[in-house]
N, C-alpha and C positions, 0 to 999 in steps of 0.2 A: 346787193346783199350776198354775203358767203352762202354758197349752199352748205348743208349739212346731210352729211352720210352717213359718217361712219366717226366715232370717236372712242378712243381707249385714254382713259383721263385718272387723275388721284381723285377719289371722292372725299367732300369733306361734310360731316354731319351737323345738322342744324336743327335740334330737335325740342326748336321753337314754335308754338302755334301764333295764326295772326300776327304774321310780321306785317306793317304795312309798307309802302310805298315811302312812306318821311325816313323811315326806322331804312329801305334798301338806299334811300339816296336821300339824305336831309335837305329841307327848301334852299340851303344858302347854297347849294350846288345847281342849283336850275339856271342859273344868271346866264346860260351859256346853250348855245344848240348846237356845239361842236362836240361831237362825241368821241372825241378822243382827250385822254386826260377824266373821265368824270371817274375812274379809278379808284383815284384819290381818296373821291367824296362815300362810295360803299362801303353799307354799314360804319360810317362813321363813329356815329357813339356808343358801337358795341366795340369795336376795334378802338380805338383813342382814349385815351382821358382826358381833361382838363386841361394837362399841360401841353397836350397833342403829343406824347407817348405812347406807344402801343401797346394796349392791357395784354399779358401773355396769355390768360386763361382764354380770351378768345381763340377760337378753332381755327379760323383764317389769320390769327397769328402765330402758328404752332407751323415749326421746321416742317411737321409730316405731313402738313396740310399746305404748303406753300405749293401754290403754280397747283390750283385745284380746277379741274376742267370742268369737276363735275358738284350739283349740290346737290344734298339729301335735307329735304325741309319738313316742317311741321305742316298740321293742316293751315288751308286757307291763306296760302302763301300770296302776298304780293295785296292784299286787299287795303280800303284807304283810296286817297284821292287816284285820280287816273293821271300819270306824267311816264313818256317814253323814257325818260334820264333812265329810268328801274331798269327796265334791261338794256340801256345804252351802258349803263355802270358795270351791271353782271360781264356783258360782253367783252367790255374794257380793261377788264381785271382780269379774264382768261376763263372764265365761266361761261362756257356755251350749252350748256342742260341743265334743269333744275327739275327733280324730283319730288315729289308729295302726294299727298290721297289729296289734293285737292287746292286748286287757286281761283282765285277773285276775278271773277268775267272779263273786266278791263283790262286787268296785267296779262290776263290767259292771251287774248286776242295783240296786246300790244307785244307779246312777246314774239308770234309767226311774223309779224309784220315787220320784226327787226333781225329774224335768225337765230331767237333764243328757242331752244326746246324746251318746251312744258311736259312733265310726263307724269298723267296721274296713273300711280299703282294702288292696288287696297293696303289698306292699314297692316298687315301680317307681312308682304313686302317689302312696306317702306321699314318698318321696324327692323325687319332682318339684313335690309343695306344700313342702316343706322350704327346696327353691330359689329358688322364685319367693317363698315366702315373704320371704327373705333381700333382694329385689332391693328396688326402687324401689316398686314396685306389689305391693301383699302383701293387698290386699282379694279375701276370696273369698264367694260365695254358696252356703247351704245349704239344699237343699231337701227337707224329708220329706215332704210329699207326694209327689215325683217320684221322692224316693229316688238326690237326684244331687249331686254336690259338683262346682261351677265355681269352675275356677283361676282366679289374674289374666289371665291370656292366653285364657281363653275355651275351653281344655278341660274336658270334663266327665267326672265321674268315676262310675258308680253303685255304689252300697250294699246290702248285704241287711240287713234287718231283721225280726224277727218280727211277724206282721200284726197278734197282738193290743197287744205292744206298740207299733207303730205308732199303731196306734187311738189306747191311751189318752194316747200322746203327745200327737197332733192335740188331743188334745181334752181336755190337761193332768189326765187321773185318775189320781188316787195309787190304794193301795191301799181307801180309805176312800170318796174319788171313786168308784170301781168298783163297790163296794157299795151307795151311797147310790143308786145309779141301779136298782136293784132295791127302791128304799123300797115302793112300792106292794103287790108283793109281800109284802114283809115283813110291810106292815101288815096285809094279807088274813091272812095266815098266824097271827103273832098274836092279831087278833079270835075267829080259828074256835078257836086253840088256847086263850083263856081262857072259850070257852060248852063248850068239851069236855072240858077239865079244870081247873074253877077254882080248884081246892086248890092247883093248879102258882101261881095269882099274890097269893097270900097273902105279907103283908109277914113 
């Protein structure tokens, strides 16, 4: 997993409530656990038409919004069934943070496990990156170490975040990462447990 530090990205606004998980990555994109390419499939039917054109009034179709690192979303972002495709999609597309006063326990949690930042702000905020998102100047800076979100204007915002996930943010560990970093152990553990019960490692 990429760790995540430090980003200075376009924001782009989305000041939609209850988006769910079909609506970040519709079902005919799950056919696949290769998370490269699901791209494509994000926000589909807000992005596309019928003909599979691109609607322009969508925001992630708009020049000033293109190559957006960052989103600014409505409440209760991400809620709806639980599938990692959601932020294997965000991620795919060039979106590594997504902003809001608030996301849906499973996306929140599926999102550390994949490298997406969740960052809830209060509603005064998110409202005021929403704005300045919209203006001229829509580049903001995200910082987990310091745990701060800078507007274009140069306010700053801070974040709480849990400290172990913080960690394994910094220091991009998935689930597996987490583990692996306890090899040594393991391997102690193992050795002693095949001279103490070697019946246990019989094929």
């Amino acid at each position: 997993m990429k760790p995540f530090t430090h980003i200075d990205a376009k924001a782009a606004p989305l000041a939609l409530s209850n988006i769910d998980t079909d609506q970040i990555i519709p079902k005919q994109f799950l056919k696949t656990v290769d998370r490269i390419g699901l791209s494509k499939g994000l926000f589909y039917d807000f992005r596309f038409d019928e003909a599979g054109q691109e609607k322009p009034d969508f925001v992630l179709n708009q020049p000033a919004y293109k190559d957006a690192g960052v989103l600014i979303a409505g409440d209760n972002f991400g809620c709806g069934s639980s599938r990692e495709h959601a932020p294997w999609a965000l991620l795919d597309f060039g979106i590594s943070c997504v902003i809001s006063t608030s996301f849906a326990d499973i996306f929140y949690n599926n999102c550390f496990q994949n490298g997406l930042l969740p960052v809830v702000l209060p509603a005064e905020a998110v409202e005021d990156l929403m704005a300045q998102a919209r203006g001229g100047n829509h580049v903001i800076s995200v910082d987990l170490a310091a745990q701060t979100v800078t507007a274009p204007d140069g306010r700053v915002y801070g974040f709480e975040i849990d400290p172990s996930r913080k960690h394994k943010m910094l220091n991009g560990l998935d689930a597996i990462g987490e583990t692996l970093q306890k090899a040594p152990d393991i391997d102690v553990y193992e050795s002693a447990r095949a001279l103490d019960t070697p019946w246990l490692e019989r094929a």
